[in-house]
N, C-alpha and C positions, 0 to 999 in steps of 0.2 A: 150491822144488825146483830143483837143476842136474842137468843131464844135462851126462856130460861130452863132451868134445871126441869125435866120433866117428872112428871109424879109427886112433886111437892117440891117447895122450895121458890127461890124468886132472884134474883139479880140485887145486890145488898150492897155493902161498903163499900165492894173494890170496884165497882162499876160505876158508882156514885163519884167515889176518886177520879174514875177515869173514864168520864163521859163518850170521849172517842170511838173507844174500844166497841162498839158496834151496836153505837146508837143514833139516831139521827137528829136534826135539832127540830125542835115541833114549829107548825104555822105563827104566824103571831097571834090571831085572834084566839088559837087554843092557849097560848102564855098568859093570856092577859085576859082568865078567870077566878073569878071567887067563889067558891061553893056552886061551881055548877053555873054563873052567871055572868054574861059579858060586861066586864069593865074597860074595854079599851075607848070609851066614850070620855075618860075621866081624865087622863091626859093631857087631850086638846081645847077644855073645857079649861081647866085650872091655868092651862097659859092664854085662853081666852081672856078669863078674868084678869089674872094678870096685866098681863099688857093694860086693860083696861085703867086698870088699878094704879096703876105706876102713870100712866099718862096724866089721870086727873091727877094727881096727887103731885107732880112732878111741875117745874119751874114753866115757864112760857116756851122758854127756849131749849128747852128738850121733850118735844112731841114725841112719840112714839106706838103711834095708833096705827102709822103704814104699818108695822111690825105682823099686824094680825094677819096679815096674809099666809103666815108661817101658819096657822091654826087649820084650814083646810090642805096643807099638805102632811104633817103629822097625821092628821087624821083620816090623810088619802091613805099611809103606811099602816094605817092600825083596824082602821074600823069599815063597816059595810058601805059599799055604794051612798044608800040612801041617809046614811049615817053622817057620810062624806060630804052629802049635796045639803043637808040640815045645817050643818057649820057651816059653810059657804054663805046661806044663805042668815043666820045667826050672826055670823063674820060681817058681814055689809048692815046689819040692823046696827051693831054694837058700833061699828067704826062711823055711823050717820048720826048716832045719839053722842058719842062722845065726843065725834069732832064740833059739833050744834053748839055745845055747851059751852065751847070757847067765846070768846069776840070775835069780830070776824077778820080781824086781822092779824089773830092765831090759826085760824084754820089752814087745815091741809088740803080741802078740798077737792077737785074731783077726780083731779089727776091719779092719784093714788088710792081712789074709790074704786077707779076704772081698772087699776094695777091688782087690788083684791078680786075683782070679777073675773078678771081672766084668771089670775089665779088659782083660782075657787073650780074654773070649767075647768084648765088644764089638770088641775089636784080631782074632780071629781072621772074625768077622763081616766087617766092614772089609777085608782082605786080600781075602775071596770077593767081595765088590764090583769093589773095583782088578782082580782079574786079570779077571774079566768085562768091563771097560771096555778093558782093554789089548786084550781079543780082540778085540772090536765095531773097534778102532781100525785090530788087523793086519787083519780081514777088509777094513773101505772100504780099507785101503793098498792092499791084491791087487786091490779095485774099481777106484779110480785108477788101478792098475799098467795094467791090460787096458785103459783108456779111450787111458790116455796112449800106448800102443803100439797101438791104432789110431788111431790122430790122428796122431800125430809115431812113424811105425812106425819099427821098425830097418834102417838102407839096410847093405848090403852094400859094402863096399870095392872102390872102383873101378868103380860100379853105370854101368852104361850108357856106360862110357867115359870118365867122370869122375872125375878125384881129388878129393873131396869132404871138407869139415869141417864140423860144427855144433855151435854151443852152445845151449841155452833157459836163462836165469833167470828163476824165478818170481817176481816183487814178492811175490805170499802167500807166504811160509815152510812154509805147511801144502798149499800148490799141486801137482801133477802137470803140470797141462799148462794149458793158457789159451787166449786167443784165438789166438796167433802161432801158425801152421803154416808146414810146408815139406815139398815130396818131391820125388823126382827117377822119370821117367818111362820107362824104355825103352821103343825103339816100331819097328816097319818103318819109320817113318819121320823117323826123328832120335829123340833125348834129350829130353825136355821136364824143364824144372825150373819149380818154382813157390815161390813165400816170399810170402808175407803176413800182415794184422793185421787181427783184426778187431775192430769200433769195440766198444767195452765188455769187460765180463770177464761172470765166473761162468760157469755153464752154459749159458746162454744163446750164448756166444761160442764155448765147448768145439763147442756142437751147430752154429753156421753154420760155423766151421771144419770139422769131420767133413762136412759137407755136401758143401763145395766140395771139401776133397782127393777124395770119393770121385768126384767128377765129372772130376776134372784127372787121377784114374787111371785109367780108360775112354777119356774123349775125347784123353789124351794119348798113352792108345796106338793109337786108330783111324783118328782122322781127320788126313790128310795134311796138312793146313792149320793154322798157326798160330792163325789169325785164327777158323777155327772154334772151334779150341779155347776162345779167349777169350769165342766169342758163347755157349757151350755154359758156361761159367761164368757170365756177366753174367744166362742165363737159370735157373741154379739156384739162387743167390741169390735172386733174385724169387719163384721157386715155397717157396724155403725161406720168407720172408717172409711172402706169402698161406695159409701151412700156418700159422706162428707165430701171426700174425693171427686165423684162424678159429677157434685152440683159445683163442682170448679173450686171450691175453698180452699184458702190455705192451711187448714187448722187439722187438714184430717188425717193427723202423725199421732193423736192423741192414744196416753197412755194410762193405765191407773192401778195405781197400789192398792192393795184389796188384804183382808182379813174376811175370811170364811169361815162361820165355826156352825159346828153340828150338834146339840145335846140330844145325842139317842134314848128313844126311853128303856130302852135295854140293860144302860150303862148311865147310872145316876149318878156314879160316883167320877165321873169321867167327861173330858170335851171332844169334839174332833176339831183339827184347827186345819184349814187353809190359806198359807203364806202368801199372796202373789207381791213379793218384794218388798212390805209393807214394813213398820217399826213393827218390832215382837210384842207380845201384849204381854203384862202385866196381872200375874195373881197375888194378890192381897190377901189376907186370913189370919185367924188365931197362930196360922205357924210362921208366920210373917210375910216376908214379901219376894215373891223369885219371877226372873223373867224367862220365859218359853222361849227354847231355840227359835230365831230366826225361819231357819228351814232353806234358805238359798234359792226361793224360787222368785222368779222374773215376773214383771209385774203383767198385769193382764193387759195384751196387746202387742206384748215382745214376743209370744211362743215362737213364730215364726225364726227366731233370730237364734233357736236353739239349732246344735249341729242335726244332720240326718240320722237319724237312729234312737238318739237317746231322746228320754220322756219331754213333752210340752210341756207336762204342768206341772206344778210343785204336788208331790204325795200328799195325803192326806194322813196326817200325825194324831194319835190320840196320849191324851195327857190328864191324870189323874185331876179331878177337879170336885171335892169334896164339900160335903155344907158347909156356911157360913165363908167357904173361900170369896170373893169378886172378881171377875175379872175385867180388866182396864184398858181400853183399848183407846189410843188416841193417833192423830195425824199428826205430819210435820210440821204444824202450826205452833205444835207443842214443844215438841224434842228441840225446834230451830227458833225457839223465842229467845232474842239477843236478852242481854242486861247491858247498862250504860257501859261497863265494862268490857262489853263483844262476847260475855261468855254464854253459852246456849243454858236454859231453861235443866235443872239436873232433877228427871223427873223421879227414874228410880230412887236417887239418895233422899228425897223430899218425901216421897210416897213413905218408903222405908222409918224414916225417920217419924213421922205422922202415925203411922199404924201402929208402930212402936209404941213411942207414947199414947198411944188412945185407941187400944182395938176398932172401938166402934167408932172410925175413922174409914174402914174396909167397905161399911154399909157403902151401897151405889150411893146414894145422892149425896150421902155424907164426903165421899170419896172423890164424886165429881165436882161439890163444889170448892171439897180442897184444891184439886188439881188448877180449876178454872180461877181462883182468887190466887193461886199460888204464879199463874204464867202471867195474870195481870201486875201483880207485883211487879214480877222478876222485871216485863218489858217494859216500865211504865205506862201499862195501857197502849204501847206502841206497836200494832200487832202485822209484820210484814207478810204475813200467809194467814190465811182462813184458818180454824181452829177449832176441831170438833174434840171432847170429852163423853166418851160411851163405856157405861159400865153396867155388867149383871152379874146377876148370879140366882143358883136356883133356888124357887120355893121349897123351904121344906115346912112341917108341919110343927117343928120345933124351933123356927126360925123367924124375925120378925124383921118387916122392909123396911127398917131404919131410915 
């Protein structure tokens, strides 16, 4: 699944190139529209004719009017129920007038009258199956739709001061949403943003993601303190864990890489970042391109596993962050996207290289969807981990959200 570039923008060439890359393949009877208007009726109709066609037309001794029996099961694969039992029933008009028209000692007769009617039930049978699975299919779509829009909900343009971009690709094709989350938090007390990964996939990762955003959206807009917010994460993790745990599962070892950042309104020229093990983010700007220490802190779930005495949580670092900077925040979807060659995805020198040449390269969406066309490239569309691209920076009044 892709979601595209939020706040403008759409999914374009490289996605086009590489359908895979987290998109799903549509129903048939949505393939097989014109302008809004079902044509999978046109199909089975044209090898109707056919068949017909070719029989009269054709020598004594190459009948081929049993043939039509193929016309109710194409059209069991394409088109509606009652669409299905019309050619069936079309199918045995056409095969009684064309066989008629013979002598009667060309005819095919009933045998194979009888060969299209069962046909025609088993092919209309058939069809009531397929559309019953097509429903079961849209209904989980509308399920995932509602999961993936609380997990990775819809931010608003310009949400808390920020010009913001995002992208998610899903390694599954049949995916919604995965472990990688992101939100942005307005608050009385500054912006909070958050991007993370969490360790594994499936449900399991959907559920400690939902866990944590719902706690980064409370504690991000309460508590005045950075540093809370992060122990207020590091502790729900844990309780999500001992809940996983008690209901007997194997999965409840889960961990996740987290970037926590704080834009104080005190300090406009400036971020607060929270490392929990995460890749370091990326500022982009008119002065080009530098990456923020790391900061060495353990991802959120491991504190436990520091020695007795010294700090749980990674400090809370502040770092000059000035207009027109961006900053880039992405998961290991990114940094560990192979090329045919085994080499990983070279985000810094790419980015670097990009800003370079084209300042306004920096803007978020512009930015994000360099990053996202650039890791389709690199892997051909082959993506072995989920793959978020999140970028902001602040509104200023001299400043335009490219």
């Amino acid at each position: 699944m892709t979601r595209p570039v939020t706040g403008g923008g759409g999914m374009h060439s490289l996605l086009d190139r590489y359908p895979r890359a987290g998109r799903r393949e549509a129903l048939p009877h949505q393939m097989l529209r014109v302008r809004g208007r079902s044509v999978a009726w046109v199909p089975p109709l044209l090898l109707l004719l056919g068949i017909a066609v070719v029989d009269v037309f054709t020598p004594d001794d190459f009948r081929i009017i049993s043939w039509i029996v193929l016309v109710p099961g194409i059209a069991a694969a394409i088109c509606g129920v009652w669409a299905t039992a019309a050619f069936v029933v079309l199918s045995l008009l056409t095969y009684l007038v064309v066989d008629s028209a013979w002598p009667d000692e060309f005819h095919v007769g009933l045998p194979d009258l009888i060969l299209i009617a069962l046909g025609g039930l088993l092919a209309t049978a058939a069809c009531a199956v397929r559309i019953r699975g097509e429903e079961r299919i849209l209904r989980i779509r509308g399920i995932a739709e509602t999961i993936r829009r609380t997990v990775l909900r819809p931010l608003p343009a310009r949400w808390g001061g920020l010009d913001h971009a995002a992208v998610f690709l899903a390694a599954d094709t049949d995916a919604r949403v995965g472990g990688d989350f992101y939100d942005i938090q307005p608050g009385p007390h500054g912006t909070r943003v958050l991007v993370g990964d969490v360790q594994g996939k499936g449900l399991g990762a959907v559920e400690a993601a939902a866990a944590l955003l719902g706690t980064f959206r409370e504690a991000g807009y309460h508590e005045p303190d950075l540093a809370t917010v992060a122990e207020r994460l590091e502790a729900r993790i844990r309780r999500h864990r001992d809940h996983v745990a008690a209901l007997g599962r194997a999965d409840f070892d889960r961990f996740a890489t987290a970037v926590l950042l704080g834009f104080p309104p005190d300090a406009t020229d400036a971020v607060d970042v929270v490392n929990f093990g995460h890749d370091p983010p990326l500022i982009a700007g008119p002065q080009g391109v530098r990456t923020l220490p790391a900061g060495g802190g353990l991802p959120l779930g491991l504190g436990d596993l520091v020695p007795r005495g010294a700090p749980t949580l990674p400090p809370v670092r502040r770092f000059p962050f000035v207009a027109g900077e961006t900053l880039l925040l992405t998961t290991d979807g990114v940094t560990e996207a192979r090329g045919p060659d085994d080499t990983f995805y070279p985000l810094t020198v790419e980015v670097t290289r990009a800003v370079t040449t084209d300042p306004r390269t920096a803007k978020p969406r512009r930015l994000v969807a360099f990053v996202r066309d650039g890791v389709l490239r690199h892997s051909r569309g082959h993506l072995e981990d989920d793959t978020t691209v999140f970028a902001v920076r602040r509104i200023h009044s001299d400043s335009g959200s490219g």
